[in-house]
N, C-alpha and C positions, 0 to 999 in steps of 0.2 A: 504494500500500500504506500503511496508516495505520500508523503508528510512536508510539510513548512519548515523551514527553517528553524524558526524560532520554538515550535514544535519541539523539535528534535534537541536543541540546547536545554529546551526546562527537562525533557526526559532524564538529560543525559546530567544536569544541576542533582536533580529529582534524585533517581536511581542513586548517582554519587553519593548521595548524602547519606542515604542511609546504607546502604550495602559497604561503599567505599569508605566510610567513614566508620561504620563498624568492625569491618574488617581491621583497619589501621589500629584498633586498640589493642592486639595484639603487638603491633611493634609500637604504639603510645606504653606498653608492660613493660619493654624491653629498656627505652626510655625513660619511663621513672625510676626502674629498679638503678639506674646508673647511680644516681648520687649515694645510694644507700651499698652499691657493691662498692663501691671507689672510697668508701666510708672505715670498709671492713678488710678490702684487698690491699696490699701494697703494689706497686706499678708493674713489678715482675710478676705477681700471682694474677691481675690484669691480663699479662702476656700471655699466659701459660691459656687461661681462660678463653681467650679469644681465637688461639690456636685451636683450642679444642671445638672453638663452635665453627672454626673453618673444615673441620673433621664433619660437621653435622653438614653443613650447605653442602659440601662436596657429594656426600654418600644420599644426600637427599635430592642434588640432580641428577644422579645416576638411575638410582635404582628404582624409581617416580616410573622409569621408565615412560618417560613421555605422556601417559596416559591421559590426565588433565589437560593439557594441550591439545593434544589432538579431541578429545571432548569436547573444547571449545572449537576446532574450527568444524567439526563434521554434524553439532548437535542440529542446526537450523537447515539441512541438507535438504531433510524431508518436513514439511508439518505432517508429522503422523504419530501419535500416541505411542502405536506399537513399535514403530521405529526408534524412536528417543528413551522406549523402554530397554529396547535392546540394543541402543549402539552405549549408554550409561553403564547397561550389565558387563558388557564386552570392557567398559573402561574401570570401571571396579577390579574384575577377577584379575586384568592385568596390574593393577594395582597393588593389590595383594600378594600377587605374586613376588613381584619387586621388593615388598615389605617383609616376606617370608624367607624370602635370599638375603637380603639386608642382617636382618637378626640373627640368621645362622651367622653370617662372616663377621657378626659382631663378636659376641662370645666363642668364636673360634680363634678370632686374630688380634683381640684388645690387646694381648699383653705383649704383642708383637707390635700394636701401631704406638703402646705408649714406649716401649723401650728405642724407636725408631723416632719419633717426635722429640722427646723430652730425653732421652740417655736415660732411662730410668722406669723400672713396672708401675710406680707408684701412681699411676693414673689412668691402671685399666679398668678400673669400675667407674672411673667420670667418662671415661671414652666409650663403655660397651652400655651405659646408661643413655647417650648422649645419642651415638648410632638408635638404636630403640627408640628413641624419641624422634628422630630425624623419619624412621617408618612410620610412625603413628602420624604425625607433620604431615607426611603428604596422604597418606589415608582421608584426612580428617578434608585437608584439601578438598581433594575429589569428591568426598559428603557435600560441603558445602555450597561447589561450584553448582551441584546441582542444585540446590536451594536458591541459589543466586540467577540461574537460569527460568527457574517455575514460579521466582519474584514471589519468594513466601520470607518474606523482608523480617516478617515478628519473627518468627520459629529461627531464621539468620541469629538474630540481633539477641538472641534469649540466649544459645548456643555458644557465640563467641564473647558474650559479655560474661555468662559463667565461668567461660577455659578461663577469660583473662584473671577473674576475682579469684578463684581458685588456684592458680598458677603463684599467685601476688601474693597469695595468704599464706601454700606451701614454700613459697622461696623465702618469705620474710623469716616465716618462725624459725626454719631448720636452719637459719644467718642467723640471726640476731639471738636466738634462745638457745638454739642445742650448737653453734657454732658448726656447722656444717661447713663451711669455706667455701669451696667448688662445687662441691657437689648439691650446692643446696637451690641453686637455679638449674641444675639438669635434673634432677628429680620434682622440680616444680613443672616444666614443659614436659615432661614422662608421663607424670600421671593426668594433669589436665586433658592433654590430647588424647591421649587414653582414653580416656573417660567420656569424653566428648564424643569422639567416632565411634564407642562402642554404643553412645547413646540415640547416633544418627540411626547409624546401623539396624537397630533393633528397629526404631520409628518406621524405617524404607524398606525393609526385607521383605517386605508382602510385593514392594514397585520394581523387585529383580525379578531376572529370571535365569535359571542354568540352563536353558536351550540356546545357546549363542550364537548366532550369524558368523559363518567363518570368515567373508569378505569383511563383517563390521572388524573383528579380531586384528584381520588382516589391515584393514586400514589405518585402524588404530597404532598397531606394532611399529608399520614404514613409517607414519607421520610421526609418532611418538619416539622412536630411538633418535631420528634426525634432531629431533626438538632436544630431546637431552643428554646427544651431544654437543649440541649448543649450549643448552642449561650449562652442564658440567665447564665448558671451555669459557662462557661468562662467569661461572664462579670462580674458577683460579683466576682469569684477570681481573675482578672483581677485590680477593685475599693472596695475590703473590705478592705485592709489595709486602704485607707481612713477614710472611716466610722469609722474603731477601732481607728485610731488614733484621727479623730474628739471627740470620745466619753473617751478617757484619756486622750491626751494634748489638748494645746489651736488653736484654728481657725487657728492664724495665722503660726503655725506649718501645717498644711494642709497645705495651701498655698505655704508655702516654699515647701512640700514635693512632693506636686501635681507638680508645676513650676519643680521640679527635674525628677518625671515620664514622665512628656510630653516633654522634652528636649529630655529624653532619648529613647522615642520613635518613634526620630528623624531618629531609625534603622527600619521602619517600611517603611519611604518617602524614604529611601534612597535603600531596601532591601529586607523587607517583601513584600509586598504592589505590586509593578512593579513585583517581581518573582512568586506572587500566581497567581494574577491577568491573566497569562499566562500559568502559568503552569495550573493550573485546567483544561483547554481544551485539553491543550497537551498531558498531560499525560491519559487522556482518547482518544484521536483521534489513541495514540501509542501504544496503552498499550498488544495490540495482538500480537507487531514485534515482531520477534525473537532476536534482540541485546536489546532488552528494559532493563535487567538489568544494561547491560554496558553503556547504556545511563544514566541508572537513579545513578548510581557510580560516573560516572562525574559530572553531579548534583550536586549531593552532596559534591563533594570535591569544587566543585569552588565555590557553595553555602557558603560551609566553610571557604573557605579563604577571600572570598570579605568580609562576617562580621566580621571575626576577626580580620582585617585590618580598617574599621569602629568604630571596639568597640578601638583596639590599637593608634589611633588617638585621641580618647577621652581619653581615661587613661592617655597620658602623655598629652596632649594639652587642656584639658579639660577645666580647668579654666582659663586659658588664653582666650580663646573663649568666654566663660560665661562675662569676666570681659570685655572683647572690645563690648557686645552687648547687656550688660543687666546694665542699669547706675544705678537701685537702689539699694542702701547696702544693704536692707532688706532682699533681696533673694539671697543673698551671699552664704549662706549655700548648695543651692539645688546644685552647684557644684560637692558635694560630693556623689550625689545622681545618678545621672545622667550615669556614665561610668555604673555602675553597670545595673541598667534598661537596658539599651541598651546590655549588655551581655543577659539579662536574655530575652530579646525579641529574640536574636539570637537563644537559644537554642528554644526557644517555634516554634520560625520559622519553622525547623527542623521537627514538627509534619505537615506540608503543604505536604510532602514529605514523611514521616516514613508510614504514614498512609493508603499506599497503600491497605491494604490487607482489612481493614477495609470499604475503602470504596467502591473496587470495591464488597465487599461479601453486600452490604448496611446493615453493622451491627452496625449502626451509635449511637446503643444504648451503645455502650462502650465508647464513648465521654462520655458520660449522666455519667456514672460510672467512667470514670477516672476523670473528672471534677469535682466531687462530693467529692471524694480520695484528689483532690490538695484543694478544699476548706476546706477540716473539715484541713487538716493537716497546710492553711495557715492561718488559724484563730487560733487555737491553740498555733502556733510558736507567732505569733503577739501580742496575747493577755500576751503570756509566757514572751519576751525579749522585747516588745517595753517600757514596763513600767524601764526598767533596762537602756535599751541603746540608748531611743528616737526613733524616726522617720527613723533614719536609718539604725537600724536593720529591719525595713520593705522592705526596698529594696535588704536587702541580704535575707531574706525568701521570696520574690519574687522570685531571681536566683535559690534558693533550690524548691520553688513548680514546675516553669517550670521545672527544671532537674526532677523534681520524675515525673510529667505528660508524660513527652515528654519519659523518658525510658519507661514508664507502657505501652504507643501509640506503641512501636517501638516492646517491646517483646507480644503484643497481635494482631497487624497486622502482625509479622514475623508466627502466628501457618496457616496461610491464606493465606501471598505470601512473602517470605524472599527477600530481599532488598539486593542487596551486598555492603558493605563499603570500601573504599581506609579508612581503621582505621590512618593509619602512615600517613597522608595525612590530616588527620584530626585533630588529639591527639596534635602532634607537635607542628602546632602554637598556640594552646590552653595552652600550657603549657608555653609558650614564653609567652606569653599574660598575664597568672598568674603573672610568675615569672618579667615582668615589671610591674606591678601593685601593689606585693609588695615589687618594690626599690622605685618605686614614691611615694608611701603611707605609709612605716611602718619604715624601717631605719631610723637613725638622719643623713638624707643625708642634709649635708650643703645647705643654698639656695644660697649659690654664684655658679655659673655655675652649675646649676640643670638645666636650658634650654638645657645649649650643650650638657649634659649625655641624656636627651630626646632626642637631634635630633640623637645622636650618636645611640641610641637605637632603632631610628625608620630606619638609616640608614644600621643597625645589619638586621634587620627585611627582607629587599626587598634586602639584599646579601643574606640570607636565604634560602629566595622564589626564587632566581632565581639560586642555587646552586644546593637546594634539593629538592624543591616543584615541580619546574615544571619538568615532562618528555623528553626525547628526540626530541619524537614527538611533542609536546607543544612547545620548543621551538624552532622548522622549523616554525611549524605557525605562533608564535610570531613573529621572524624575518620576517617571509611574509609578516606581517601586517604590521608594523616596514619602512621594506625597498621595500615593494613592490614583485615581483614576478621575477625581475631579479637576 
């Protein structure tokens, strides 16, 4: 059914808010548990930590086996009951599958991945705990995705608001009362998702079936291994600055630099996360209108400005923020870390979107290849300037791998289905955004009244946006929303 415009933007407001916005409170957990681990960790037991949750991404891109993925692009194939009964069942059991390989090579090889990580066994029950959770993770996943597709938004939002409080409440007590250390956030994400998928589970098992479609199996399998080998190749470039940094400076520079990534990928709860989450259906349920470019323009342009608005509140606010919520000095430093990550998610963002041509031709093997492209080139950078400029030359060849990925995604989906951009709508505040970032950061701008040149700067910012950014028509709307419809 062809739809309006502006249709399609409240759907896509609509949907976000509550789907993407609940969903985010799982990494909104992951986020506030920070002040309270950094409380209790010293900056090497950080390290060690983060190491081990690049153990979980890793083994949860693999062994996902794609399924959720391809779920999403083959659900809307057919409108047919019976079909979406069984291409869902096909993507479960391989699911499970994946989940049941996962936990055997957990408690098989824990005390083989922690004496290979760490020098040391002393952390094969947070590793064989962690793997277990990483299968539950995507189980719970794939529960959900379907909820999210059958837009049963409460039963969602009931679901993931329990894992989170549940999760919050096991990780707090077994820190702060029985002193758990490490292991007191991987047994909080163990048993929540657990608990959670085994709850879906039970609810859905009447809406499976074991008589499986072998073409569905089969589709699922191609489109899914391609997808996570992708997954997997965006995880290591996502966590090998880690590793390199682990392997030339000391732990607790991890630590510091991890606590700086995950702050900064604070643009992911607030932006990534809530707009794929929605878009992935959208943009396939649309994708045949005839304004679908001019849709997918706007997109983009407000896509563009809500993060750069996100990242420009960090640049100049940034440590101030860090300093009201993080009491220990140790991790002082990750301030500096942080503005940037969160640009560098914004632009990767951007491939959710770019990617169009690629994914409706299922040529999913070009992730495989552009992914491949940003790892040799961010290991190289890393291994090249970290040894010269520390830990935080990793965070600015982070920004440089996403930019070379996200363009490689953009001009290889445009030979498939070209995209149209509002460019001057986009460029602009990126360049505001720079050029605040080097008055805050490189000048010898005095620190007496360095606050009020920030607020002045951000007060520059949204005279900007509402002089130049928004259109005619944008701002009737505004106003409508604003003051109502008289």
């Amino acid at each position: 059914m062809e739809r309006s415009i502006q249709f399609k933007i409240k759907e896509l407001a609509r949907h976000g808010a509550v789907f993407g916005l609940t969903s985010s409170l799982q990494n909104v957990l992951g986020f506030v548990l920070l002040p309270i681990l950094t409380a209790y960790y010293t900056t090497s037991d950080f390290g060690v930590y983060s190491i081990i949750l690049l153990a979980n991404a890793l083994a949860g891109a693999i062994f996902y086996l794609g399924a959720s993925s391809a779920l999403g692009r083959f659900y809307y194939d057919v409108d047919d009951a019976t079909y979406r009964k069984k291409i869902v069942s096909a993507a479960l059991f391989i699911t499970l599958l994946g989940a049941a390989l996962l936990a055997l090579l957990a408690f098989a090889l824990g005390r083989t991945f922690s004496v290979w990580l760490f020098h040391t066994p002393a952390y094969t029950l947070p590793l064989e705990l962690m793997l277990c959770s990483a299968a539950f993770t995507f189980l719970l996943n794939t529960m959900t995705l379907v909820l999210r597709y059958e837009k049963r938004s409460g039963l969602f939002m009931i679901v993931v608001l329990t894992g989170v409080l549940l999760n919050f409440a096991i990780t707090y007590i077994l820190l702060t009362r029985y002193r758990f250390g490490i292991l007191a956030p991987i047994y909080g994400a163990f048993c929540s998702n657990g608990l959670c998928f085994l709850f879906l589970l039970t609810m859905y098992l009447r809406k499976f079936t074991l008589f499986l479609n072998r073409g569905h199996v089969r589709q699922i399998v191609v489109f899914g291994i391609q997808s996570s080998l992708s997954g997997l190749l965006f995880y290591l470039l996502d966590w090998v600055d880690r590793l390199i940094i682990k392997g030339l400076l000391p732990m607790s520079d991890v630590g510091i630099y991890s606590l700086g990534y995950r702050l900064g990928a604070v643009m992911n709860i607030l932006l990534i996360v809530p707009f794929s989450l929605i878009w992935a259906p959208l943009r396939m349920q649309y994708a045949g209108n005839l304004n679908n470019n001019r849709f997918v323009a706007k997109v983009i342009s407000y896509f563009s400005i809500v993060g750069l608005s996100i990242v420009l509140v960090a640049v100049l606010f940034g440590k101030d923020l860090m300093d009201l919520f993080f009491k220990n000095p140790d991790y002082a430093a990750a301030a500096k870390v942080y503005p940037i990550i969160m640009l560098s998610m914004w632009v990767f963002g951007f491939q959710n979107i770019l990617d169009f041509g690629i994914y409706m031709q299922k040529k999913v093997y070009f992730f495989v290849i552009v992914s491949a492209v940003g790892l040799a080139f961010n290991i190289v950078m890393n291994y090249w300037l970290i040894p010269h400029f520390g830990y935080i030359a990793a965070a600015y060849v982070t920004l440089l791998t996403y930019t070379l990925t996200t363009l490689l995604i953009h001009a290889i989906s445009s030979r498939y289905h070209r995209l149209k951009i509002e460019w001057r709508r986009v460029l602009w505040p990126l360049l505001y955004l720079i050029g605040c970032y080097w008055f805050v950061n490189f000048p010898p701008v005095a620190q007496t009244g360095l606050l009020l040149w920030k607020i002045l700067l951000l007060v520059v910012a949204l005279g900007l946006f509402f002089i130049f950014w928004l259109d005619t028509q944008e701002v009737r709307h505004l106003k409508k929303f604003v003051y109502g419809n008289s």
